[in-house]
N, C-alpha and C positions, 0 to 999 in steps of 0.2 A: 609392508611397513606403514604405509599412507592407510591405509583400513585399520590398522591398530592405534595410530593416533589419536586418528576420527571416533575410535571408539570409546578411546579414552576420554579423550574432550568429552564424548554425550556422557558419559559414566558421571564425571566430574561435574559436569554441567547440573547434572540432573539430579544426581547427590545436595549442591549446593543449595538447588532450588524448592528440593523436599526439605531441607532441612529449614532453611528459612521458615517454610508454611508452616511448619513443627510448630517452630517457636513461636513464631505471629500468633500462631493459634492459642500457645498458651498467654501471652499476654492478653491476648481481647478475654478468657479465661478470667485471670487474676482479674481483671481490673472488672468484668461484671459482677464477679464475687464481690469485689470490695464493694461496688456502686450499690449490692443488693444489703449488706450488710446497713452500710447508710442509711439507706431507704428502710428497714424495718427500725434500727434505733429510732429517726426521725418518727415512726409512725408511733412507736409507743412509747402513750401519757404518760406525765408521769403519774403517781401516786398520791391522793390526798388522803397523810395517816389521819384524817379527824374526821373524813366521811367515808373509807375504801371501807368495803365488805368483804367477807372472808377471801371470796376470790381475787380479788382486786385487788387484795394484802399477798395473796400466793404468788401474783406473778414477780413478785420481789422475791433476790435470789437469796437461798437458805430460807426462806420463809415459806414453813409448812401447816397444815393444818392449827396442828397446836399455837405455833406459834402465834397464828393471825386471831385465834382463840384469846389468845393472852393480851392480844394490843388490843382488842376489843375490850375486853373485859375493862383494860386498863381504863381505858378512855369512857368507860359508862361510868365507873367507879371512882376516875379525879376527872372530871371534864375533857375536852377536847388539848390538842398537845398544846402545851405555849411556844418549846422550838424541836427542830427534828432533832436533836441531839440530845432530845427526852426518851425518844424512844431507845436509848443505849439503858434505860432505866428496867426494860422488860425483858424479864428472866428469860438467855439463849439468845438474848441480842448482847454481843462484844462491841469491842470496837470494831474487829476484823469483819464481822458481818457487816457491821452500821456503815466502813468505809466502803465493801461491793455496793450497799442501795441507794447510797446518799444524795446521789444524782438524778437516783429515778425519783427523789421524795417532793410531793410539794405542803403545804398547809393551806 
């Protein structure tokens, strides 16, 4: 009876203590995720629609080839923007795209 307890206890013991590491593990997990997420927003510039070049327009999101085709063109053909809320002016840009990049835009 005394060796069935004992065994219990380490059973339980030992259950309790894998299980903790479990979880610990996954919150150090989450929270390097988050801190890596941080750290790439942080790293990337934003965007100057009056000097980016095709590339540099692509990494804005929904904006594809064509598209950065078209804010170029735009901008040789009326000048440089007066505000980012010109560029909702260039055909395939909405509002709904204009609100995903707004953040990443500078002039």
């Amino acid at each position: 009876m005394y060796r069935f307890i004992l065994s219990s206890l380490f059973v339980i013991c030992l259950t309790l203590f894998l299980g903790a590491t479990i979880v610990s593990s996954q919150g150090k997990e989450e929270m390097m995720d988050a801190e890596m997420m941080d750290k790439k927003e942080m790293m990337m510039e934003k965007v100057n629609i009056n000097t980016a070049d095709m590339e540099q327009l692509m990494q804005l999101p929904g904006i594809g080839e064509g598209t950065a085709k078209k804010i170029i063109d735009y901008r040789n053909s009326n000048g440089q923007f007066k505000t980012l809320d010109q560029l909702k002016s260039i055909p395939g840009i909405g509002d709904k795209k204009y609100e995903k990049m707004k953040d990443m835009l500078t002039m």
